[in-house]
matplotlib code that plots the C-alpha trace (Angstrom):
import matplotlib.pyplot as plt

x = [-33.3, -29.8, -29.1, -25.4, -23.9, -20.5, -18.9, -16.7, -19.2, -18.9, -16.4, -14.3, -10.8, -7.9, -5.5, -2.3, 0.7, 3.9, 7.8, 9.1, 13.3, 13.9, 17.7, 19.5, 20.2, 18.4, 15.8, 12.7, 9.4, 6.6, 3.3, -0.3, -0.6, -4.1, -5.2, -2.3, -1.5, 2.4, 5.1, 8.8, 10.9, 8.1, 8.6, 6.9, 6.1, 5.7, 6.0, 9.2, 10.6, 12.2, 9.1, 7.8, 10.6, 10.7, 11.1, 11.3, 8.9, 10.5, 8.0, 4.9, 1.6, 0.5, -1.5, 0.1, 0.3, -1.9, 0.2, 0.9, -1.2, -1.7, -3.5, 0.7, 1.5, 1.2, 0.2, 1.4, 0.3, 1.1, 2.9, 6.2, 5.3, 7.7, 8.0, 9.4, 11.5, 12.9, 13.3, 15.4, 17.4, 17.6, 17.8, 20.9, 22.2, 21.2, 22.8, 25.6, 26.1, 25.5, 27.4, 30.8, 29.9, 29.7, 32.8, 34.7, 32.7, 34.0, 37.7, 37.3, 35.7, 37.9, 35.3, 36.7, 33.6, 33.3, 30.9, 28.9, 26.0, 23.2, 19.6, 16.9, 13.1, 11.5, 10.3, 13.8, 12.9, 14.7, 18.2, 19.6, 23.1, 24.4, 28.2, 29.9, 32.4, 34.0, 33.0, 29.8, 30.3, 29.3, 27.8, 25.5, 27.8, 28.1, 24.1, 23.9, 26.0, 24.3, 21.1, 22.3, 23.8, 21.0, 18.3, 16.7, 16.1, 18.9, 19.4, 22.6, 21.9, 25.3, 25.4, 28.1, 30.6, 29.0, 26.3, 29.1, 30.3, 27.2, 26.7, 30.7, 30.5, 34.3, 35.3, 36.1, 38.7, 36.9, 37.4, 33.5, 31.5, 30.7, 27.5, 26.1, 26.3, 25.3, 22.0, 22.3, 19.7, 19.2, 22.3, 22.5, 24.3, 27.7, 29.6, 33.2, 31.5, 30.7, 34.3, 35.0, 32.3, 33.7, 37.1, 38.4, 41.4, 41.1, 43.1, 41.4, 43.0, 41.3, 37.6, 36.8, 35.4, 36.2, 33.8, 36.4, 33.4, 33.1, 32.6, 28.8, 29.5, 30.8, 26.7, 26.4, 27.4, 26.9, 23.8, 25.1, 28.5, 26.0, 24.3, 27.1, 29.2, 26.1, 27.6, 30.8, 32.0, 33.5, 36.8, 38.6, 36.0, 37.2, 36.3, 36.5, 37.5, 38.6, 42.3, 42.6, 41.0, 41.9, 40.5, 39.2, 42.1, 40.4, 37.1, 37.4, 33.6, 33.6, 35.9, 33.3, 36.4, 38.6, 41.9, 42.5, 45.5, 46.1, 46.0, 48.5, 51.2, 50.3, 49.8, 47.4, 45.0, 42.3, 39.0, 36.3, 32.5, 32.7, 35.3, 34.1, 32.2, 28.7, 28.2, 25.1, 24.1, 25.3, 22.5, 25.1, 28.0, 29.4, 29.1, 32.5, 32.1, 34.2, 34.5, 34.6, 31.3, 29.1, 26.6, 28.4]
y = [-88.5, -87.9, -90.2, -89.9, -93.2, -93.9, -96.8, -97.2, -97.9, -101.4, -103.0, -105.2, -103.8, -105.5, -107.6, -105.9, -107.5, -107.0, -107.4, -109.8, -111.0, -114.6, -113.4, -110.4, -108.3, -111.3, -111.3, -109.4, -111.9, -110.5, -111.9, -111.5, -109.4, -111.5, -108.5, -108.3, -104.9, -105.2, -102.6, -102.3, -105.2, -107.2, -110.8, -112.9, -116.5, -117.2, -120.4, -120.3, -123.1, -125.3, -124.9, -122.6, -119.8, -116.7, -113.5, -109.8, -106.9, -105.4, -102.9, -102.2, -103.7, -101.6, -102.2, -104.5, -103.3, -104.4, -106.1, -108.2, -111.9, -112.6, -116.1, -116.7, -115.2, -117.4, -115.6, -114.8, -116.7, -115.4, -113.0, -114.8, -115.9, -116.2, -120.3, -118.8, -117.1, -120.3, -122.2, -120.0, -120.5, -124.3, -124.0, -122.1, -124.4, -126.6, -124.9, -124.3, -128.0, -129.2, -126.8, -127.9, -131.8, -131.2, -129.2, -132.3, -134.9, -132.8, -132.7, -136.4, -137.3, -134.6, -133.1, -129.7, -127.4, -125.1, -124.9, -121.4, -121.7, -123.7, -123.4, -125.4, -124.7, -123.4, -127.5, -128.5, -131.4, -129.9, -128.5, -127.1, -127.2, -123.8, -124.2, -122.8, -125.0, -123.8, -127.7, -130.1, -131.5, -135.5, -135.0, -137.8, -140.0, -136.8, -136.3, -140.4, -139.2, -136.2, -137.7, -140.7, -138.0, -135.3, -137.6, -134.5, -133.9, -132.7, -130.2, -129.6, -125.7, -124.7, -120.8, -118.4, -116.9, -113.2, -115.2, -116.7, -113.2, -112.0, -114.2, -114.5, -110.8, -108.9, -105.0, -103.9, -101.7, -98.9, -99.7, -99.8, -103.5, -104.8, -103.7, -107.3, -108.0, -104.7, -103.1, -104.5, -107.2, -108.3, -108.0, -106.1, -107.1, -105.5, -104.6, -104.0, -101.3, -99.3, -99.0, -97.8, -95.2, -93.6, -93.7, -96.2, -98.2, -102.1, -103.3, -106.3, -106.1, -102.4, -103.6, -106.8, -106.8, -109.5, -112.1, -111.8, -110.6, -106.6, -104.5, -104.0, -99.9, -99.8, -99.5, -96.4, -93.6, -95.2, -93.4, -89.8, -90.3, -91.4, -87.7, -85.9, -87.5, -86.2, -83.0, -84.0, -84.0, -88.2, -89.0, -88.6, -86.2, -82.7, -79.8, -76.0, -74.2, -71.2, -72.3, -74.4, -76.4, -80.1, -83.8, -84.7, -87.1, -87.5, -86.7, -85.8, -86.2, -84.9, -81.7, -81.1, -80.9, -82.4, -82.5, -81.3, -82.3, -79.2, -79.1, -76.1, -77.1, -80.5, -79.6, -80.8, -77.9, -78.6, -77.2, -77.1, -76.7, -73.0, -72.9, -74.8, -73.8, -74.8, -74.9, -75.8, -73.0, -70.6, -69.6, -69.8, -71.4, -70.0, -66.9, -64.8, -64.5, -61.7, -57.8, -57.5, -58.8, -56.9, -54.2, -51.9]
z = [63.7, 62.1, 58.6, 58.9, 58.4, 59.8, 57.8, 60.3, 63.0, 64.9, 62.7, 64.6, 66.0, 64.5, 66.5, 67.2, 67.0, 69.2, 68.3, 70.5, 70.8, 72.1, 72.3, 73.6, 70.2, 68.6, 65.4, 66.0, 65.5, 65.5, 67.8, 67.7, 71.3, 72.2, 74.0, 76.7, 78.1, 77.1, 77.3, 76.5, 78.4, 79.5, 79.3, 78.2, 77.3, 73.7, 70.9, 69.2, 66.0, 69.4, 71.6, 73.9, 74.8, 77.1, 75.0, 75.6, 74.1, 72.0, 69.7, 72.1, 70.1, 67.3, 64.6, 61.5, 58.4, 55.7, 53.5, 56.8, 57.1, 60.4, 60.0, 59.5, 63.5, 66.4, 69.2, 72.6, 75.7, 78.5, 80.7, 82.3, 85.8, 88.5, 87.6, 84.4, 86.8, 87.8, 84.8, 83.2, 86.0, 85.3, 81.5, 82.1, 84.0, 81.5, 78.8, 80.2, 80.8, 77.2, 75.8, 78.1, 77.0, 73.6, 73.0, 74.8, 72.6, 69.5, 70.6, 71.3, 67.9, 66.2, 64.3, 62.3, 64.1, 66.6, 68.8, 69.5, 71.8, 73.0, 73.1, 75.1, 74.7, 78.1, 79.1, 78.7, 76.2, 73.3, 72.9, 70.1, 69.3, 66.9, 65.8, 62.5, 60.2, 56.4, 55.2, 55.8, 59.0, 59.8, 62.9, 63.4, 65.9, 68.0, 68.1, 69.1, 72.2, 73.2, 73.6, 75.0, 77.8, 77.8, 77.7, 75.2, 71.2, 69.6, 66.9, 64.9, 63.1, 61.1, 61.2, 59.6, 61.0, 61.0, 63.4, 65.7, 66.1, 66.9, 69.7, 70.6, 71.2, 70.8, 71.2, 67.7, 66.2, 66.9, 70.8, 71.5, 71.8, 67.9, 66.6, 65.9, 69.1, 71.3, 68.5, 65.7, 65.4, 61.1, 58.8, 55.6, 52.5, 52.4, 49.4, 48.3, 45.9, 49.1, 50.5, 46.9, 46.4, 50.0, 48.5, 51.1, 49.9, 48.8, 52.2, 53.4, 56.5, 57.2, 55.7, 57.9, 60.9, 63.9, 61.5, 58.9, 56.6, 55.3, 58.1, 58.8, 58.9, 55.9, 54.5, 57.7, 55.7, 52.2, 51.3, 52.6, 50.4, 47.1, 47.7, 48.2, 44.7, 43.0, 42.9, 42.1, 38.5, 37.9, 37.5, 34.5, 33.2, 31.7, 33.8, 33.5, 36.8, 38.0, 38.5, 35.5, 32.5, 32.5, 34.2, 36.9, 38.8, 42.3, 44.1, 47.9, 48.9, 52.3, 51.2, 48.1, 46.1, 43.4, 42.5, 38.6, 36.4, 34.5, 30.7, 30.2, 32.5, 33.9, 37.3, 39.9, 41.8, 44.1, 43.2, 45.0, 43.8, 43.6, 41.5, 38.8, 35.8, 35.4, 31.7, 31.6, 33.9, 31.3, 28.1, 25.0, 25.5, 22.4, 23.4, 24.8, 28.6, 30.8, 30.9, 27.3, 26.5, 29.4, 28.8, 30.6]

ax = plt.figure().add_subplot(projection="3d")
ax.plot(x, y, z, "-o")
ax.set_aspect("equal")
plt.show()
């Protein structure tokens, strides 16, 4: 008899968990998978803030990390059924509904908001109204109305204007649909500093996107430009090259060059990596360099 002892042996599996989106190009949530067999694009039937929604797999279950506490996930409950089917259908009729008499109740109140989408919960008791506004918006004559006509609870949810692009949709400048709203699913703070560290000029026509906000590719290539100015000598520094002494006016990341304002004659040269002088590279730099000084 064999006195190995596997540690391992008959612990308990742990519950995966499963990336679901209640939205096209919406948030990622994660669920505890409750031992379905779920694949990519499934839908499925799950409870959201608003009630129970119908959401889409996203990330196929896997295992959560540790860090992770799942006592914190709710669960999913059930594959979508073909009365799902038809309730969608009805919620977006729904929808589709509130969302018409609610802009005409804000024209009519004159309220200074606009209106971006609406959400019901999968039983239709519960709708929830999204808009976007620059002030704080006194909405609570318009929420009397809408449940006098919906006969439903109504939620008021101010979002910003990135958001109301996101769900707007547009084509952008670039001619191709707007990230937000085709992939990109969680925005990332975007900087002024990263226009400047790829040598983009300050034009705040040229940096914002269709939300009026900083363009959300201007973080794509950030990281790749802060590798490549490693190499690059900073602005205003003195260099030694092979064309010239003298400092360091522009850097052209991409080329791997800079442009050099000449100490003898006050010219500018472009110089690129290679034609520098690495002094640090060199073991006395007192010492006289050139044919003079060789061996040979």
């Amino acid at each position: 008899m064999s006195d190995y002892f596997d540690p391992f042996e008959n612990q308990p599996e742990l519950p995966k968990i499963v990336a679901i989106a209640l939205q096209p190009t919406g948030h990622l949530y994660s669920y505890l998978s409750a031992g379905f067999s779920l694949k990519r694009g499934d839908r499925v039937v799950v409870e959201s803030d608003i009630g129970t929604r119908l959401g889409t797999v996203e990330i196929e279950p896997h295992e959560p990390a540790q860090t992770l506490d799942l006592s914190q996930l709710k669960s999913v409950i059930r594959l979508a059924e073909e009365r799902d089917w038809r309730l969608e259908d009805d919620i977006l009729s729904r929808e589709a509904y509130a969302q018409r008499l609610c802009a005409e109740r804000i024209r009519q109140r004159g309220l200074s908001m606009k209106l971006v989408t609406v959400d019901y919960n999968l039983e239709g008791r519960k709708a929830v109204f999204y808009f976007s506004a620059d002030n704080r918006i006194d909405f609570r004559e318009l929420v009397r109305d809408l449940v006098q006509a919906l006969r439903v609870r109504v939620e008021m949810k101010q979002i910003g204007h990135r958001d109301e692009t996101k769900v707007i949709g547009a084509i952008g400048p670039c001619g191709r649909e707007l990230c937000c709203s085709s992939w990109l699913r969680d925005f990332d703070s975007v900087t002024v500093k990263m226009a400047r560290d790829q040598g983009l000029a300050l034009n705040p026509s040229r940096l914002a996107g269709m939300c009026g906000r900083l363009k959300c590719c201007l973080r794509y290539e950030y990281g790749s430009y802060l590798e490549l100015k490693r190499a690059l000598p900073n602005v205003g520094k003195r260099v030694e090259s092979v064309k010239g002494n003298g400092k360091v006016l522009r850097q052209n990341i991409l080329k791997q060059s800079v442009l050099i304002q000449l100490e003898q004659d006050g010219g500018v040269v472009e110089a690129t990596l290679e034609d520098l002088v690495d002094l640090r590279r060199q073991p006395d730099h007192g010492a006289a360099s050139g044919p003079d000084s060789s061996d040979e």
